[in-house]
C-alpha positions in Angstrom: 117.5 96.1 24.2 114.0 97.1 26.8 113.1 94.8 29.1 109.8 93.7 28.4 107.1 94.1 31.5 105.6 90.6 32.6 102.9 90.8 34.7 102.2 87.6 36.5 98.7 86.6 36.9 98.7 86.5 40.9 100.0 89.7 41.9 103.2 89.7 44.5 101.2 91.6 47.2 103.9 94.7 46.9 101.6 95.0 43.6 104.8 95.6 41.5 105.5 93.6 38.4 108.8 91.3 37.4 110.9 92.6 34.2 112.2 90.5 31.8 114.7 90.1 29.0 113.8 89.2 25.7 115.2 86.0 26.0 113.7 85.5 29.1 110.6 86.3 27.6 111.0 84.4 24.4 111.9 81.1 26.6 108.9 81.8 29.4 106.2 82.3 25.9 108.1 78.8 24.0 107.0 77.2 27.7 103.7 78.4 27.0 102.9 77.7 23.4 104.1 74.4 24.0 102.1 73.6 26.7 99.2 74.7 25.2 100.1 72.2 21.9 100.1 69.7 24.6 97.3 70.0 26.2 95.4 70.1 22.7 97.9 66.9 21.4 96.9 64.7 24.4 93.3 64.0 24.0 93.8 63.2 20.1 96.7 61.2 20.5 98.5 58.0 22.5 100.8 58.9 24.9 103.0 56.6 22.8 102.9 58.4 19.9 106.3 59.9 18.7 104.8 63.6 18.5 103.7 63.4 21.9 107.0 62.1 22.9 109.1 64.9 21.1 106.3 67.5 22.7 107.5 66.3 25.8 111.0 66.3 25.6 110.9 69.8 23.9 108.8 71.0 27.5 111.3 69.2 29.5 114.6 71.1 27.6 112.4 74.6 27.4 111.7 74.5 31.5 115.3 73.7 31.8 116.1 76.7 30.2 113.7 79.1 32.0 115.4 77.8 35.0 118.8 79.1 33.9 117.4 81.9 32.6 116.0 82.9 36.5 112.7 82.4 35.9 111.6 79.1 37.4 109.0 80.2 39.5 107.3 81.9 36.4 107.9 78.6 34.4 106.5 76.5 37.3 103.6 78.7 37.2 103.0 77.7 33.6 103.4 73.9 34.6 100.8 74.2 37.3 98.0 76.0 35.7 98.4 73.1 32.6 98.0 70.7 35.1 95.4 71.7 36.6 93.4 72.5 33.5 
């Protein structure tokens, strides 16, 4: 298998870009899309609600996995720009 080229969105100031595994890549995008479902989910729904919950908890287990994966800052990057959205 290629690594696949990600190219974070603030530049390390060498200018050169991070390569990634698939999985890497596959875990680092699942943090992403369900961020983004989040962020949609949480203005219709009550933070009670069991889809909001599971949306959660699914976050919670996918960042875990980034982290073992060696790519927590790039997963911490996708929590901060959601929260400050």
């Amino acid at each position: 298998m290629r690594p696949i080229e990600f190219q974070k969105p603030d530049h390390a100031p060498s200018g050169r870009s991070r390569t990634h595994s698939t999985i890497q890549m596959f875990f680092l995008r699942r943090l992403e899309r369900l961020v983004r479902v989040g962020r949609d989910l949480g203005s219709s729904l009550p933070a009670e609600d069991w889809r909001v919950k599971l949306l959660r908890r699914s976050i919670y287990a996918t960042y875990y996995e980034c982290l073992e994966l060696g790519t927590s800052e790039e997963a911490r990057q996708i929590l901060a720009q959601s929260s400050s959205n």
